[in-house]
N, C-alpha and C positions, 0 to 999 in steps of 0.2 A: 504494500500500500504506500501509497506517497502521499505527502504531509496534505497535500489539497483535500484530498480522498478522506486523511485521520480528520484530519477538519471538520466537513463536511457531517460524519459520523459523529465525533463527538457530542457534536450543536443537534445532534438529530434523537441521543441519547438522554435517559433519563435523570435528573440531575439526583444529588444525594440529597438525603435528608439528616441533621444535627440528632444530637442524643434525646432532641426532645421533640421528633417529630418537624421540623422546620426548613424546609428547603434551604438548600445550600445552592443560588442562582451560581450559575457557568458563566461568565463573561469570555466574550468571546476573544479576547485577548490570551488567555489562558489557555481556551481551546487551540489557539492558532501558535501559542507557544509550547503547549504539549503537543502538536503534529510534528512540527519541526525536529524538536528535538526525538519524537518516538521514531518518524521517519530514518531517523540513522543507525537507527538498531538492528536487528537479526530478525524479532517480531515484533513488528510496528503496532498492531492492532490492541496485543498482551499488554506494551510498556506503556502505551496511550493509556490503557486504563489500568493501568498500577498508577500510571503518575495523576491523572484524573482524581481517585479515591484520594491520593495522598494529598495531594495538592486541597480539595475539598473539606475533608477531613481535618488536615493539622494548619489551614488558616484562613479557611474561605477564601482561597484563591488570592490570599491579598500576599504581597510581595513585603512588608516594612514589619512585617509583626515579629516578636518574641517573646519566648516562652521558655520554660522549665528553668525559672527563676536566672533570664539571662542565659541562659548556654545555650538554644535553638534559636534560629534565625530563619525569618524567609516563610518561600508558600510552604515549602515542605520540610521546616523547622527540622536542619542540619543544623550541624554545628557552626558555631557565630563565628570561629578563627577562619574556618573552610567556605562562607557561603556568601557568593558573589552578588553586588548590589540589586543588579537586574535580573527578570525574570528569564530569562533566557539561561543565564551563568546559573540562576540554582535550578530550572532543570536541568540542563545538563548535568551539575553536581548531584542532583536528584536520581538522572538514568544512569552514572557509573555509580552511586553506590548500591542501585538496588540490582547491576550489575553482578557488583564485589558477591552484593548478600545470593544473590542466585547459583553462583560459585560455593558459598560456604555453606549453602543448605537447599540442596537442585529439589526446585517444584514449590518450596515456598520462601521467594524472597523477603515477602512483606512480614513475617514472622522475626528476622533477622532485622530487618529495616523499626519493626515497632518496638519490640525488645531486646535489640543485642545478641541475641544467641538464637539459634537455633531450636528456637521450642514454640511452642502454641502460646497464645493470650487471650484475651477476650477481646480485645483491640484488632490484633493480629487476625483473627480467624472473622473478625467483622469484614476486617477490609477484605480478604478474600473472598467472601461470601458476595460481593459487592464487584468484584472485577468479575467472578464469574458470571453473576448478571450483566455484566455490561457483554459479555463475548457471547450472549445464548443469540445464537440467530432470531 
């Protein structure tokens, strides 16, 4: 798929909803920089929506937030020494480390990406429950 195509898809996708029932709006800025960067992967479709959830999820999409008292930064609250101003630099920093994690624990990166290791969470097994929806035809 190419970034037009993840686009496309994304913005045609269901968006997420918060912990308390409350839609989480896609801005299409978002979409259009999770294509980009999902396009240069291996599977475009898989890491658009890993980065979708996570993006969604750990900051409504917004690019300037932080959290876990100062040490997450960004849409997808990486680390503040590692994570580039603009949105474009923290996906990217986004798809190589959910990369790394896919390396350290083949079939569920976002377990690794939510907790550090290699194990299930309730966080973890959300967000996968969530990318799986997004890939059901």
């Amino acid at each position: 798929m190419n970034a037009h195509a993840i686009f496309l898809w994304l913005m045609m996708s269901l968006s997420h909803a918060d912990g308390h029932g409350h839609e989480i709006p896609r801005a299409s800025f978002a979409a259009n920089t999770i294509a980009i960067v999902a396009a240069e992967t291996e599977a475009p479709q898989v890491y658009a929506a890993m980065l979708d959830v996570l993006a969604a999820h750990e900051s409504a999409y917004h690019t300037g937030v932080t959290g876990d008292g100062g040490r997450s930064c960004g849409a997808y609250q990486t680390p503040c020494a590692r994570t580039p101003p603009d949105g474009l630099g923290q996906t990217r920093l986004a798809a190589r480390l959910l990369k790394q994690a896919n390396d350290a624990c083949p079939g569920h990166p976002l377990w690794v990406y939510a907790r550090g290791e290699c194990k299930a969470s309730a966080v973890a097994l959300r967000y996968e429950a969530e990318v799986h929806r997004m890939l059901q035809p």
